[in-house]
N, C-alpha and C positions, 0 to 999 in steps of 0.2 A: 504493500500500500504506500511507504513512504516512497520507494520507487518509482510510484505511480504518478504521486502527488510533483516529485521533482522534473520529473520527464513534463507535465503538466505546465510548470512552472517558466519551465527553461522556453517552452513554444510559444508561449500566451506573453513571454517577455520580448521577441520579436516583433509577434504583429503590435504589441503595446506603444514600442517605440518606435516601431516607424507611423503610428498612428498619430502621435501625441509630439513625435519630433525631437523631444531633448531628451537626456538620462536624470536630469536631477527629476522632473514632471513624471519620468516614466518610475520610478522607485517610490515615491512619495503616493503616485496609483494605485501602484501593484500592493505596499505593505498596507495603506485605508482600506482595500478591499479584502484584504489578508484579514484585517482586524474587524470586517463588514460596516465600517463607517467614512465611505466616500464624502470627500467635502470639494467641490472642483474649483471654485474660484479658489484654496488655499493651494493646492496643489499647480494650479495655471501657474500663479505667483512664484512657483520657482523656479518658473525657465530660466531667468535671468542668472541663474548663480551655473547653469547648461557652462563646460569650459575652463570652470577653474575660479567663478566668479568673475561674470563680466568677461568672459574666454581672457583671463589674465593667467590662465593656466594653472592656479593653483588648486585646492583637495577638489577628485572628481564630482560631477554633479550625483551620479548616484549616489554618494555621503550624505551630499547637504539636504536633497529628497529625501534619503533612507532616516535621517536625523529627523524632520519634520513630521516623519509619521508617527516615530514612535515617541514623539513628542505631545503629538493630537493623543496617542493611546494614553499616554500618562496621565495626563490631565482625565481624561475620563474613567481611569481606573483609579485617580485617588484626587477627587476633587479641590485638597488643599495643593494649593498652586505651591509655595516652598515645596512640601517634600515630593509633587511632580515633578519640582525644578529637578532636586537631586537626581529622580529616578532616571528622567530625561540625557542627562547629562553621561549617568554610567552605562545606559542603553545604548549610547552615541559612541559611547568608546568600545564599547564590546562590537558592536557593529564595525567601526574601522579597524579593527584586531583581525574581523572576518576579511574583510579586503584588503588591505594589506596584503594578508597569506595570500590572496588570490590573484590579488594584481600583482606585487611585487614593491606597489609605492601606494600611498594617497592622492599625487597629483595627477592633472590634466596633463600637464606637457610632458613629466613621463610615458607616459601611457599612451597619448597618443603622437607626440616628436611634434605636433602643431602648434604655429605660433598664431596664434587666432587674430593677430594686430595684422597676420601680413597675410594678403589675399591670393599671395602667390603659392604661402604654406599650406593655405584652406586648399586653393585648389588642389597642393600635390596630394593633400589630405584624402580629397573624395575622387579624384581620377588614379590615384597608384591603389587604390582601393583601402586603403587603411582603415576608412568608417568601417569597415568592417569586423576589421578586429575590436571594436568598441560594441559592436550588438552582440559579436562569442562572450565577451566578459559578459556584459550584461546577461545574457541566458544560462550562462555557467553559475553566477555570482546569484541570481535572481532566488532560488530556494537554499541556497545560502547565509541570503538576506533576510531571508523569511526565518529561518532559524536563529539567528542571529539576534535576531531584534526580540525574536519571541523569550529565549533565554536571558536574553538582558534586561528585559522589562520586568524577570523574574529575579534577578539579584537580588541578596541582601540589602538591606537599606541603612542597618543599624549604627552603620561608621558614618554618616551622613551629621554634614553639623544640625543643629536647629531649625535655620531657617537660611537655606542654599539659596545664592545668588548666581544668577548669570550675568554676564556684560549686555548680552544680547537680549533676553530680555529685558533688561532696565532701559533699553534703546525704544524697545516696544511698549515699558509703561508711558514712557516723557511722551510720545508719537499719541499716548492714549489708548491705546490700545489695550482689550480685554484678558482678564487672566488665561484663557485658553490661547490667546496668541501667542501671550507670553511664553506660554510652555511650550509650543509648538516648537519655536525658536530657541528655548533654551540651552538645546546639545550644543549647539554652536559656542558653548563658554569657552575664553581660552584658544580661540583659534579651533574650533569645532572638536568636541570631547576635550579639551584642554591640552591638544597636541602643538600649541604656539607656533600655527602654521598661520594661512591667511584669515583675514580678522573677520572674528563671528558677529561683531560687532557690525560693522559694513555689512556683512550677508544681513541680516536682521531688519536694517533700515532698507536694502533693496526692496527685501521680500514684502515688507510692510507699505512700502511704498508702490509698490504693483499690483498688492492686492487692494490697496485702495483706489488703483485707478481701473480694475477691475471688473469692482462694484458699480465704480462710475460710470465705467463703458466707454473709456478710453484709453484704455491701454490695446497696442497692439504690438508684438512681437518685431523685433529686429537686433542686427548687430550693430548696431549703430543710434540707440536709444538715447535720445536729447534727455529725458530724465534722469536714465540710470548713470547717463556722462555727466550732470552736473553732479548727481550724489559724490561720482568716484572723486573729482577733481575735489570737491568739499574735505573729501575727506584725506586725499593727498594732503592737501594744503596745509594741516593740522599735524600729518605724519613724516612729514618730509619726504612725500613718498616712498617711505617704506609702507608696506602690503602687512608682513609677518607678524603676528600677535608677539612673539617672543623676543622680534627687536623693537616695535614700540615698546611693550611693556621694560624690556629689557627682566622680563623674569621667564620661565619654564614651571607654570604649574603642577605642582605635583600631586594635589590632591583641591577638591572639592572644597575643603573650607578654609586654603588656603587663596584659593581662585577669589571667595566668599568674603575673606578678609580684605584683599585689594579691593575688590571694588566699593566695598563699606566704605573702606579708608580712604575715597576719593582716586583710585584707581582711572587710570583714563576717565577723568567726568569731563572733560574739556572734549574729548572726542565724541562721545557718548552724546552731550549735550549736543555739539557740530550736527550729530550723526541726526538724532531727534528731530530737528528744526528744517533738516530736508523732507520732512514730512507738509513744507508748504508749496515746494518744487512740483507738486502733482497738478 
């Protein structure tokens, strides 16, 4: 049966993504309906992070998807938004533990050699046929993911501090945003699971801000998004462009309420707040 179910899995992740078009849209799908609670405008909203974030190449988009769903489960398996925060956050990491093993890296430009800035690498991208090896992962990785998430959402909780913060959520309270959004985004702490890679903080505000223009009915897909290019530069501006959560922060999280204590202690608020305030760019 479990054979059955993955064989299932791996097929239904092809036609998914070339239906839906991105990977982070296509895992964010596949694990809502794993969990039987589809929500489509949250899941729309993460095409943007498709590439590395902003195709800046950084953690793949199936992560930042596979992150927001079992972020949506969390929150609905334990209403208090802190200890979803936590659950979220060690769901996110057990999940990139699975890809990792599978890919070999976390990032886009790993993975795929594409430099998404340049239209010459897109193109060698989808004429040497490369897209391709990005839908084997994904059909490999896909009942993986689904294990993955499911186990982690079952971890221990007990080492968890009080009341777990993310960066990325507190991007989403200032924006106003609801407590189930918050927790949706909250794996994203620390550069997504706390791995102080690119900032979950930036994903958070993208996401937030697509989904609101969503709702609106004006958002519409491209690479070359006048919105999603003011957020990045905002948030350049503030970073000295640097991308990496580990060289703004200049720390390497090691745990959950260490993450928890920087940002209490005003931990990037200057960006955080930045990050917020492009919530009027919609």
């Amino acid at each position: 049966m479990k054979m059955i179910k993955s064989l299932k899995a791996r097929r239904d992740t092809k036609r998914v993504f070339l239906k839906l078009g991105t990977c982070s849209r296509t895992f964010f799908y596949i694990l809502d309906r794993e969990f039987g609670h589809p929500q489509e405008n949250e899941e729309h909203a993460v095409d943007p992070l498709a590439g590395g974030i902003l195709q800046q190449g950084y953690q793949c988009g199936m992560l930042w998807g596979a992150s927001c769903a079992v972020g949506a489960e969390s929150f609905r398996r334990c209403p208090d938004r802190c200890k979803a925060t936590g659950m979220a956050i060690k769901a996110t990491q057990h999940i990139m533990e699975s890809f990792i093993n599978r890919a070999k890296s976390a990032d886009c430009l790993d993975i795929t050699s594409c430099d998404w800035s340049s239209k010459f690498s897109i193109a060698k991208y989808f004429f040497s046929g490369k897209v391709w090896s990005c839908f084997k992962l994904a059909e490999k990785w896909a009942p993986e993911a689904i294990q993955a998430a499911t186990e982690g959402l079952a971890l221990d909780q007990s080492d968890l501090p009080n009341e777990p913060i993310s960066c990325a959520s507190e991007v989403v309270r200032r924006m106003g945003g609801s407590d189930a959004e918050m927790v949706i985004v909250s794996g994203f702490a620390g550069g997504l699971g706390l791995s102080g890679n690119g900032c979950g903080a930036l994903s958070a505000a993208i996401w937030m801000n697509t989904l609101a223009r969503i709702r609106e009915q004006n958002y519409k897909a491209s690479l070359s998004d006048p919105v999603t290019g003011k957020i990045l530069k905002a948030f350049f501006e503030v970073t000295g462009y640097e991308m990496e959560c580990r060289t703004i922060t200049g720390k390497r999280f090691q745990t959950i309420a260490e993450h928890t204590e920087f940002v209490k202690n005003g931990g990037c608020d200057k960006l955080i707040q930045v990050l917020a305030e492009t919530y009027s760019f919609r």
